[in-house]
C-alpha positions in Angstrom: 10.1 1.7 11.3 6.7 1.0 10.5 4.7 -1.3 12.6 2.6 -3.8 10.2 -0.3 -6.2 11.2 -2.3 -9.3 10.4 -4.5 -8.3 7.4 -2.7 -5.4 6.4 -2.1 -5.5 2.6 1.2 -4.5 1.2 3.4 -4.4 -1.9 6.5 -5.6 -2.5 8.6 -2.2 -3.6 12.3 -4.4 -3.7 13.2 -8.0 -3.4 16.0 -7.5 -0.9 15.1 -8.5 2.3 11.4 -9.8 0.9 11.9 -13.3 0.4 7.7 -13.7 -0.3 6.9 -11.9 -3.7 8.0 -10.6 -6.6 8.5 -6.9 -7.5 5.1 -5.3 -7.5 3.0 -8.2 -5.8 0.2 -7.7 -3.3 0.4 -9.5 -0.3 -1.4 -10.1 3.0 0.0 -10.4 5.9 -1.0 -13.2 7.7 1.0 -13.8 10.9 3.9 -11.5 12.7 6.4 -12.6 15.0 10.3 -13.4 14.9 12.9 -13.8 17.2 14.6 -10.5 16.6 13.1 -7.0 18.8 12.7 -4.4 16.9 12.6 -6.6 13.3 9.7 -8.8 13.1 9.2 -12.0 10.5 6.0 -10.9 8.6 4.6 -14.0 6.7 1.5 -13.8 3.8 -1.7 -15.9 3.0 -0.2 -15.9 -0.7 3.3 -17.3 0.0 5.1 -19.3 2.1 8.1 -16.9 2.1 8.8 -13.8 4.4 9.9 -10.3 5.1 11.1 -8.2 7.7 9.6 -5.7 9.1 12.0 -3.3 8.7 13.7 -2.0 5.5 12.0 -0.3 2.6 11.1 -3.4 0.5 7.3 -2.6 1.4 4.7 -0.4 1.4 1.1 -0.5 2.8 -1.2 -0.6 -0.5 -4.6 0.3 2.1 -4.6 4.1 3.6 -5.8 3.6 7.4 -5.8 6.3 10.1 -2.9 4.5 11.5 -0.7 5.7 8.8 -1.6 8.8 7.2 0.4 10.9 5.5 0.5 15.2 4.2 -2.2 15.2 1.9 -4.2 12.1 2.4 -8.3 13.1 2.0 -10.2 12.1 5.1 -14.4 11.9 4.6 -16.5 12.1 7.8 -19.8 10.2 7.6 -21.8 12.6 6.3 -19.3 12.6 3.1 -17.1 16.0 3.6 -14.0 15.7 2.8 -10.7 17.4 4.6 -7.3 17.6 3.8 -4.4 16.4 6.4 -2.2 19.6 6.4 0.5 17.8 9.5 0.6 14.6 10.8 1.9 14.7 15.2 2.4 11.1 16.8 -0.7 10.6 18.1 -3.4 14.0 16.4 -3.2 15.2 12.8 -4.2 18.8 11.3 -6.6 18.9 9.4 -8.2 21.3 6.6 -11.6 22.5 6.4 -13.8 21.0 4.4 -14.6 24.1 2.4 -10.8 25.0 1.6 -8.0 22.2 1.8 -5.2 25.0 2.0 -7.1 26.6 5.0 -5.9 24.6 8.6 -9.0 24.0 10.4 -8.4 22.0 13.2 -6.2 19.6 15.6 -7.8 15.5 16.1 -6.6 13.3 17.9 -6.7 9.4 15.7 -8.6 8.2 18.6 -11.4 10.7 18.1 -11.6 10.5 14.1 -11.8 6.8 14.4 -15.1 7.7 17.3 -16.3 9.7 15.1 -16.5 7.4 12.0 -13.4 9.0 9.7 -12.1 7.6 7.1 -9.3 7.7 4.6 -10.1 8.3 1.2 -8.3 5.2 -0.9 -6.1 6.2 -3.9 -7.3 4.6 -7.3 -6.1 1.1 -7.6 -2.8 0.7 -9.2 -3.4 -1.9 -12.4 -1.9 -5.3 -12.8 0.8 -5.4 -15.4 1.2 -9.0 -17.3 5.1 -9.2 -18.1 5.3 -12.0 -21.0 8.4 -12.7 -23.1 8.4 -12.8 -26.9 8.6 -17.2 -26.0 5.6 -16.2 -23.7 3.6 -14.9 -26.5 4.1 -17.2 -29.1 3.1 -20.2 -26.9 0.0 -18.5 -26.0 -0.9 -17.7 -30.3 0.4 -21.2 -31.0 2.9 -19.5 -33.3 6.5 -21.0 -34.2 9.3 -20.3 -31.8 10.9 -17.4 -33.2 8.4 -16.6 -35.7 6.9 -13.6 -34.0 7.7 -9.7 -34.5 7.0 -6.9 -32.2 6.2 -3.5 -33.8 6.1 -0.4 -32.0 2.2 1.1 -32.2 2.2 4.3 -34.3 
């Protein structure tokens, strides 16, 4: 179960369980508690509804050394970049900076975050605007009904 916290930014991957967002939204989480151990009430600065903690209805949208994963990219503050080949509980492998399938060494997360790592962020996934056909027409001040879609060549 992950363990999420105030001003960590997640997305809402299923409604069941999140009662704060819609499919795809990007939330902030705001405050943590609950009544129940081991499944904590996260609330969001953009809602006034909430999740649980645990399930699979979220996902972290910012990479942090707290949760890395196989492959993230890590850049040390002179800009080299290395590969993490395992992730251990509290140390990860990582690659050297010349060759991302060649292991290089074992860190613990305490001493990459001493020694100024940090993870690499995956491009920004891009809004998508769902509108109906009703949607549409309202918007180009067209007649209700009026309005014909045609697939783009």
């Amino acid at each position: 179960m992950r363990r999420y916290k105030v001003g960590d930014k997640v997305r809402v991957i299923a409604t069941h369980g999140c009662r704060a967002g819609k499919k795809g939204e990007v939330l902030t989480i705001n405050s943590v508690g609950g009544y129940l151990p081991g499944d904590r009430e996260l609330r969001f600065e953009e809602s006034r509804g909430y999740c649980y903690e645990s399930g699979d209805h979220l996902e972290l949208c910012e990479k942090t050394l707290d949760n890395l994963v196989v492959g993230d990219i890590l850049i040390d503050d002179d800009g080299d970049e290395c590969k993490v080949i395992d992730v251990l509980p509290n140390s990860v492998l990582l690659s050297d900076h010349r060759n991302h399938d060649q292991a290089f060494s074992f860190y613990s997360i305490a001493e990459l975050e001493a020694d100024g790592w940090t993870v690499k962020q995956d491009s920004p996934i891009e809004a998508v605007t769902e509108l109906s056909v009703a949607d549409i027409e309202e918007k180009l001040g067209l007649e209700s009904g009026t309005l014909r879609v045609k697939k783009d060549d």
